[in-house]
N, C-alpha and C positions, 0 to 999 in steps of 0.2 A: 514335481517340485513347484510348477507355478499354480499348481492347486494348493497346496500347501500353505505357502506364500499369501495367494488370496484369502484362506480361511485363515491363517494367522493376523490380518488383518482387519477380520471379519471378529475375531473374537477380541481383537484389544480396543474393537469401535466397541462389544458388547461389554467387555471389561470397564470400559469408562463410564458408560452410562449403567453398571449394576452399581459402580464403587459411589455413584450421586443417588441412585434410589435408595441405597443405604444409610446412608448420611441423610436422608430427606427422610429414613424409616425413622432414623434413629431421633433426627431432632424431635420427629412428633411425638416421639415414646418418651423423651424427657420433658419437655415442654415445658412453658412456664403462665405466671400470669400473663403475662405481656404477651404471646402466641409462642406458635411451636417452632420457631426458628431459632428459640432465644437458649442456647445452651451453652455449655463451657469451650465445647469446640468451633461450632459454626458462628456464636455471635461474634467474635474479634474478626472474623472475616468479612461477613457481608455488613453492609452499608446501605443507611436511608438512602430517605430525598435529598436529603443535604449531604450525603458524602461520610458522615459519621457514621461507626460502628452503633450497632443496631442497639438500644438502651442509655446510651450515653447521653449525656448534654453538656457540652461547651458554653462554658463561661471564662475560662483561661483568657490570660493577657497574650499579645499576637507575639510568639518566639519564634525564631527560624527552626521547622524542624530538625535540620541538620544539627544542632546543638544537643540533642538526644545522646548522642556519644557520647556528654562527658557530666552524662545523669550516671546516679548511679544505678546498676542492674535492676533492684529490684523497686525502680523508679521508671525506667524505661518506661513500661505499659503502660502508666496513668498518666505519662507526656506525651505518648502519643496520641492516649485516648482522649485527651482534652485539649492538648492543642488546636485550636484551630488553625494555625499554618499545616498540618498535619493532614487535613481529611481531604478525599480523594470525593471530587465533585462526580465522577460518571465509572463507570465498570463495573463488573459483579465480584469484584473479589477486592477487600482490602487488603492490599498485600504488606503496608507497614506494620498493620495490627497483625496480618500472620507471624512475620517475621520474630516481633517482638512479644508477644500474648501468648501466642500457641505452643510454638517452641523455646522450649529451656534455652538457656545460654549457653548452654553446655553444644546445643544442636542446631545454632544459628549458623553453621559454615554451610550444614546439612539445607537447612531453609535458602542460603543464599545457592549454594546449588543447586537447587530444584527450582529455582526462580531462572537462574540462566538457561536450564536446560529447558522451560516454557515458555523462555523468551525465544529460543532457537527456532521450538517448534510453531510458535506466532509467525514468525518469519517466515515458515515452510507455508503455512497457511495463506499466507499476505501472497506469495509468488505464486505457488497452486491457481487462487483464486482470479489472479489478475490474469495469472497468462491463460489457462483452462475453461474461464467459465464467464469472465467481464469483456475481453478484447474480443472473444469469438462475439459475443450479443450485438457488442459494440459495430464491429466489423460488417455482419446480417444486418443490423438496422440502417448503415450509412448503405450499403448494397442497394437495401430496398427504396430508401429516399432515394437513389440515383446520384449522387454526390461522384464529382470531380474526386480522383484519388487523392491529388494537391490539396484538396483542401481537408477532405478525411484525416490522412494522414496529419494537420495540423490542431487537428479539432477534435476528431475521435481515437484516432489510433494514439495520440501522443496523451489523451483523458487517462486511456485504458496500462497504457506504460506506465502511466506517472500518478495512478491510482492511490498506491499505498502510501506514496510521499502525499500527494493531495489530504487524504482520510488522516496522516497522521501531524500535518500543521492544522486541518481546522480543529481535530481532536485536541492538539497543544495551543491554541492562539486560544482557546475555549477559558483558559486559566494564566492568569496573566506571571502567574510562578515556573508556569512551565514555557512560556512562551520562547524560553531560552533553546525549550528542545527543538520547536519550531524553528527558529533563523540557524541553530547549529545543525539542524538535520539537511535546510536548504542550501546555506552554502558550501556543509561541509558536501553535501553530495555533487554539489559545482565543483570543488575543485576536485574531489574524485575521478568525477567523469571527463574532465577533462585533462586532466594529467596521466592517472593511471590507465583509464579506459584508452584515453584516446596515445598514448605512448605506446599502449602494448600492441594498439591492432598497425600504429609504426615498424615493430618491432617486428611482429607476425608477419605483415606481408605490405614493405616501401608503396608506395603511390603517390598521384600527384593529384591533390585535392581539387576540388571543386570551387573554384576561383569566388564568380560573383555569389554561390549560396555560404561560402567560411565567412566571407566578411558581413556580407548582410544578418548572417546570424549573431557572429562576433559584437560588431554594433548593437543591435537590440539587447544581446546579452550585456553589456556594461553599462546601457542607459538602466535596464533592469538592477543592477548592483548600484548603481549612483543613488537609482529613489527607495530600494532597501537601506543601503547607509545613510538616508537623509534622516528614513523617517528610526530610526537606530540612535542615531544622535537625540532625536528630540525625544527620545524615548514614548514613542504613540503615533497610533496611524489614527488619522484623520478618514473620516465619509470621503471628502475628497481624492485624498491620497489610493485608498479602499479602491475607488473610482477606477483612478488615473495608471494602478497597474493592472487593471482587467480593459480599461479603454486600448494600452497600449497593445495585449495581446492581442484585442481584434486588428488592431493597425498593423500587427506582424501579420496575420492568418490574409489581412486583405494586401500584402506587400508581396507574399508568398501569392498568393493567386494570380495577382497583377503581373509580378514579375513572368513567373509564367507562361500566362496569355502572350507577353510581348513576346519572350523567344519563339513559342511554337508559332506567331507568325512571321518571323526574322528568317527561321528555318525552311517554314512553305516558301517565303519568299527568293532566298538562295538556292533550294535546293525544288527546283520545277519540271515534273512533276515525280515526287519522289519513286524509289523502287518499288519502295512495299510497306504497309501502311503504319504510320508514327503510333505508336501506342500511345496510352493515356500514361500520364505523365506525372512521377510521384509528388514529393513535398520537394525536395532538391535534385529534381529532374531535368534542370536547366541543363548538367552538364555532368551527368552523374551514370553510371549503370542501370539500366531499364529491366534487368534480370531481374527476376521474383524469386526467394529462397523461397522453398513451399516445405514445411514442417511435415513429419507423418502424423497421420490421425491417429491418437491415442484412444479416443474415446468415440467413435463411430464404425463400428465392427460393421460390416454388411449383413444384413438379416434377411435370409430369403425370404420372401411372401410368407411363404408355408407354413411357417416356423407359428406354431401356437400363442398365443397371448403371454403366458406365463416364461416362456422361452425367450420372449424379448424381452420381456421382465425383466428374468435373470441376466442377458447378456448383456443389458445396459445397464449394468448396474454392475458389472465386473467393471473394476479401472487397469486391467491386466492386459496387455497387448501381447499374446504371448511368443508371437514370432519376434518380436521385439525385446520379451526379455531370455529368451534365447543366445542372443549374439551380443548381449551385453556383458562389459565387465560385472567382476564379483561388488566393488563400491558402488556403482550403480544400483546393483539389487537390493544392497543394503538401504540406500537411501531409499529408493522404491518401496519396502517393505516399512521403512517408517512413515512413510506420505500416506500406505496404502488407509488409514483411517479417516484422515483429511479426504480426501479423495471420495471416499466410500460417501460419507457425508451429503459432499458436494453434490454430487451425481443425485444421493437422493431428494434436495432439495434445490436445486438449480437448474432448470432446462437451458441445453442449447439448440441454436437453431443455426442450420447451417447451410446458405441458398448456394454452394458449387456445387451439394448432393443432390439427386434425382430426386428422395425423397426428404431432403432438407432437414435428415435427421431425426424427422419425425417418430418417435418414439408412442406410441398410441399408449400403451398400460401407463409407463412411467411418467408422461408429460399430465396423465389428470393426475397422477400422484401428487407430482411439482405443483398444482391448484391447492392442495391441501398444505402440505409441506412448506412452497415459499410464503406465502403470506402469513404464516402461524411462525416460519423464522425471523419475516421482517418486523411482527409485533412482539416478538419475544426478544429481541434484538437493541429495542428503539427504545431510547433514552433508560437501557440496561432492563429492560423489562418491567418498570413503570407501569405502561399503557397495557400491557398484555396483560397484566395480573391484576390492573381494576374490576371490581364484582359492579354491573348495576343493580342497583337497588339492593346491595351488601349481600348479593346472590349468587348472578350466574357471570363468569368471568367474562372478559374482552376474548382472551386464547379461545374460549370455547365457542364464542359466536363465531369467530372466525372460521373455528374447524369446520364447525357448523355451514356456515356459506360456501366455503370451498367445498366439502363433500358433496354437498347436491349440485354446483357446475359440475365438478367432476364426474357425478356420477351420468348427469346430462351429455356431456361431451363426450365419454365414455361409449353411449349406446346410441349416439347420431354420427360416429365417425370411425374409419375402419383405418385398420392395422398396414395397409397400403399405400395410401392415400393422403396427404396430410390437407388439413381442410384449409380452405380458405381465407382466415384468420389465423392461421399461424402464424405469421410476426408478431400477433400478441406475444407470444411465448418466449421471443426476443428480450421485449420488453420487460416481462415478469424475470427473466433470468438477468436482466441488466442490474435491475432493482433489489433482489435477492443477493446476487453476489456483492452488490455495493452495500447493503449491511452485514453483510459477513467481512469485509474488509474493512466496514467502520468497527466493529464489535472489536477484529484483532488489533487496530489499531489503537485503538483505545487501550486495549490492555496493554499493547507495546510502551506508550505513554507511561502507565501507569506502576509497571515493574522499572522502568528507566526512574524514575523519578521516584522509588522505594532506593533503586540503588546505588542512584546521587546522596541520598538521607545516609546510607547506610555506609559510604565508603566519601562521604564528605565529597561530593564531588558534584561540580557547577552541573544545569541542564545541557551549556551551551558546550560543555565535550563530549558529554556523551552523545548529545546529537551529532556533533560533526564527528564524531565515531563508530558506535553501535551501531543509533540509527541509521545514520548514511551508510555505511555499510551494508547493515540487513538491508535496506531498502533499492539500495544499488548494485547489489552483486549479481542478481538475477540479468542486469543488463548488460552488465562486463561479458557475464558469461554470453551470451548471445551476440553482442557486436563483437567479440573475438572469433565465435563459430561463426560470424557471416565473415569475417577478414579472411579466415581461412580456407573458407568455398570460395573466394576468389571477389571480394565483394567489399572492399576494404573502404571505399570510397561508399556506399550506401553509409557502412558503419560507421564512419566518421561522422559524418552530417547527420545519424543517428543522436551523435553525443549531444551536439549542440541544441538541437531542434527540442529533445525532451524536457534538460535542463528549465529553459526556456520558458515554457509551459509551465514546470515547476513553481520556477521561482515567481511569475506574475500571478498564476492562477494559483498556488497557494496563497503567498503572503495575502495579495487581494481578497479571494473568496473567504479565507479562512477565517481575516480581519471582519469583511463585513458580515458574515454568518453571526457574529456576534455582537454585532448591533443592535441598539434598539432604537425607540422613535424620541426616550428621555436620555438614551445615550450615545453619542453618534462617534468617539472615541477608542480605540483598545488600548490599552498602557502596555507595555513592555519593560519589563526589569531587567536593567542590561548586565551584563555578569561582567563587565569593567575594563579594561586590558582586553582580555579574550577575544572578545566582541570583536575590537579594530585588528586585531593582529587577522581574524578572520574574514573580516571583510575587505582586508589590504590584502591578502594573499590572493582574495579571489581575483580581485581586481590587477593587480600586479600580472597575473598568471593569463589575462586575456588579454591584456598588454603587450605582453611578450611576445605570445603567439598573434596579436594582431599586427605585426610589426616583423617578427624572426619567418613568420611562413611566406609573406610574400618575398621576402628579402632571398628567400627559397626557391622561387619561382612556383611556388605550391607542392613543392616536391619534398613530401614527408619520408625522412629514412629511418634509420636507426639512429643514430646521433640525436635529430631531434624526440624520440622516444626515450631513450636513455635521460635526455635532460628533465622533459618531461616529469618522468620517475622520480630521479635524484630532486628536483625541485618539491614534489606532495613531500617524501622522507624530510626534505629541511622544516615543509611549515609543521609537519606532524610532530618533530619532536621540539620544536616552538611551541608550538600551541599546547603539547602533554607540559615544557617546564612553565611556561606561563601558569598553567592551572596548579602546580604543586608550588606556585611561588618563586620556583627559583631563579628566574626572569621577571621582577615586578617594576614600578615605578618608584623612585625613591620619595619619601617623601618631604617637605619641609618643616 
């Protein structure tokens, strides 16, 4: 059965990639003057340098695309295709022009469903990617710099958490249309995680919080929502502003180290000369559980010496654990069985490196593979495939130099290093997997963007719900599920401090980086179009909601039950269905 499973997986990775060689056979056989991409079915989809469908040119007066709905049908297509509020700056697929160009109206339910089900699977790929193949590199590389856990955990473990929300504000702040998705994706995932996440691991399993790290976090987090609602108001983040929330997180990460320092020596000093020795000490290890939940290895099977080249090949390249899926439910295998493509991908183009293994993972055939593989993903990846598909001298492509460079490292490294042993430089391999999986997570992220913001156009609806919907959702469910499975091994108090610390990170290190990634030296500004109402009702919720808890859990003595979970709950449910009537109007401002 788990062979089965594996080749089913194996053939819907090779199913994907015949159903593009096709489509790539086909467009050549039709072709046009303009090149062979230009045909009835692939042109409406992909898009230049500018975002437009490929043959087009805008000269249209600037209309909201959302207005589209109440063109008539057989107008739709040449609104989309000349509006320029319409075209889509970065991804490989224009998805409004699918919607509306490719498929009849008759079969636009049929388009909008095949868009949600590849928004799902974006999602699988964003979590895949971040937990499997960005935190492990992440994790190796602060290992090998030697880093205090206190501080990793603030810097790299929470980088690696809080990946997909990162990749998908700078992807949204990039467009100042979409920026809506950006602040609704960040705060709505604030109040997620701290109402629903953090209510249910109350619910799961009472405890009594971590006094000096709740409010030390609580604080940062509200000065964080005070200078997102400033710069909200003024609708624009300033160079300075850009500054002043990445300045701040360093002030957290050096508050969180400092604080630290002083306990473990408040402790040496009371407790003289201890039994047995303190361990190192996490991010909220002032006053917190020092237990480590240790995940199983999914993807590091043991390989004896013996085992031939081609046999570790193959085994590291299975994503199948099979004593593992064994003793799993039947919904588990199912979802396993759809990962298994994503998955299969990954492995072949992402090395991990793992320094608690003997042999750190080292995988000999398949890591020179990852030589050819990553770098030929990150140029095929960057700026949608742009740079990878320029010819010098209208010849020989960028993709091919690459393949070219990597094959001969590869083939190099290949025949100076043996199947036992990993060399010397292998944290390279770290690196290259850090960087590899970090444009597989900008690539899905961008598409995330980009179907969200087809189906705001299409179902009339603001960036700034769907972000504090959809995207907080996709983006945060992977973490629900994991601080509930750590509440339930007995650990409830890691998970909480979990909630807050991510957040955190989020909101400064997005808004911040995301803002000044798009700056330049003539324009030191991002504007933001605020979606009106919505906006404040959501950044008064956030703010309310750590309010409450800064104020109701001491009053608690720190002692989280079910009462306050249950509020918790009931409190997300009232702004969620505020904030849906806000968006359909039925809660507006009156006007005069």
């Amino acid at each position: 059965m788990t062979r089965q499973i594996f080749w089913l997986g194996l053939m819907q990775t090779l199913w994907v990639l015949s159903v593009a060689f096709l489509l790539v056979k086909e467009a050549n056989a039709v072709g046009s003057s303009n090149g062979p991409w230009e045909t009835k079915f692939l042109a409406p989809f992909l898009v230049d340098g500018l975002g437009q469908p490929i043959g087009i040119q805008s000269s249209a007066p600037h209309v909201d695309c959302r207005e589209v709905g109440k063109q008539n049908r057989s107008n739709r297509c040449s609104f989309i295709r000349h509006n320029p509020d319409c075209k889509m700056d970065s991804g490989f697929l224009n998805y409004l022009n699918g919607v509306f160009c490719v498929f009849p109206a008759a079969l636009q339910p049929l388009a909008m469903t095949l868009y949600v089900l590849w928004l799902l699977y974006l999602f699988v790929l964003l979590g895949v990617t971040a937990e499997k193949f960005f935190c492990p590199n992440l994790s190796a590389i602060s290992t090998k710099l030697q880093l205090a856990h206190n501080v990793a955990g603030v810097t790299f473990l929470a980088f690696g958490n809080g990946a997909p929300d990162i990749f998908s504000a700078v992807v949204a702040f990039s467009d100042p249309r979409t920026a809506g998705l950006a602040i609704g994706s960040i705060f709505g995932a604030g109040i997620f995680v701290t109402t629903i996440v953090a209510g249910g691991i109350a619910l799961v399993r009472p405890f009594t919080a971590a006094s000096r790290p709740f409010l030390r976090d609580a604080v940062f987090y509200m000065i964080a929502v005070f200078l997102t609602f400033v710069s909200l108001y003024f609708e624009q983040v300033t160079l300075a502003e850009a500054l002043s929330f990445l300045g701040l997180y360093i002030f957290y990460v050096l508050t969180v180290v400092v604080s630290t320092w002083l306990h473990k020596r408040q402790r040496r000093e009371r407790l003289a000369p201890p039994s047995h020795p303190e361990p190192d000490l996490s991010t909220d290890s002032e006053e917190e559980d020092t237990a480590s939940v240790n995940g199983e290895e999914e993807y590091q099977p043991l390989l004896p010496s013996e085992e031939t080249t081609f046999q570790i090949l193959t085994q590291s390249i299975n994503p199948l654990d099979y004593r593992k899926w064994r003793r799993k439910p039947w919904y588990w295998k199912l979802l396993k069985a759809c990962k298994l493509p994503v998955e299969l991908v990954l492995l072949l183009t992402v090395p991990i490196v793992d320094p608690d293994r003997e042999d750190q993972n080292w995988k000999r055939p398949l890591n020179c593979l990852h030589l050819v593989t990553g770098p030929l993903i990150c140029i095929l990846t960057l700026k949608s495939g742009t740079y990878g598909l320029y010819k010098f001298q209208g010849v020989f492509p960028v993709w091919g130099l690459v393949v070219l460079v990597g094959a001969t490292l590869a083939a190099v490294i290949f025949c100076t290093t043996k199947n036992e042993e990993p060399p010397r430089y292998h944290l390279v391999f770290a690196f290259l997997g850090f960087l590899v999986s970090a444009m597989w997570i900008n690539a899905a992220a961008t598409e995330v963007v980009n179907i969200l913001q087809t189906l705001g156009v299409i179902f009339r609806l603001s960036n700034t719900v769907l972000g504090l919907t959809l995207l907080a959702w996709g983006n945060s469910i992977g973490d629900m599920f994991s601080d509930l499975t750590m509440a339930r091994q007995g650990y409830p108090r890691m998970a909480f401090s979990a909630c807050f610390g991510g957040i955190i990170f989020n909101m400064l290190v997005g808004v911040g980086l995301g803002c000044l990634l798009q700056m330049t030296s003539s324009k030191l500004v991002v504007r933001l179009e605020s979606d009106g109402l919505l906006v404040w009702i959501l950044a008064g919720a956030l703010g309310l909601s750590l309010i409450i808890s800064f104020l109701s859990v001491p009053a608690q003595c720190f002692h989280l039950g079910h009462g306050y979970g249950y509020c918790l709950i009931a409190y997300y449910l009232v702004f969620l269905t505020v904030a849906l009537l806000t968006e359909f109007r039925v809660i507006r401002i009156p006007t005069v």
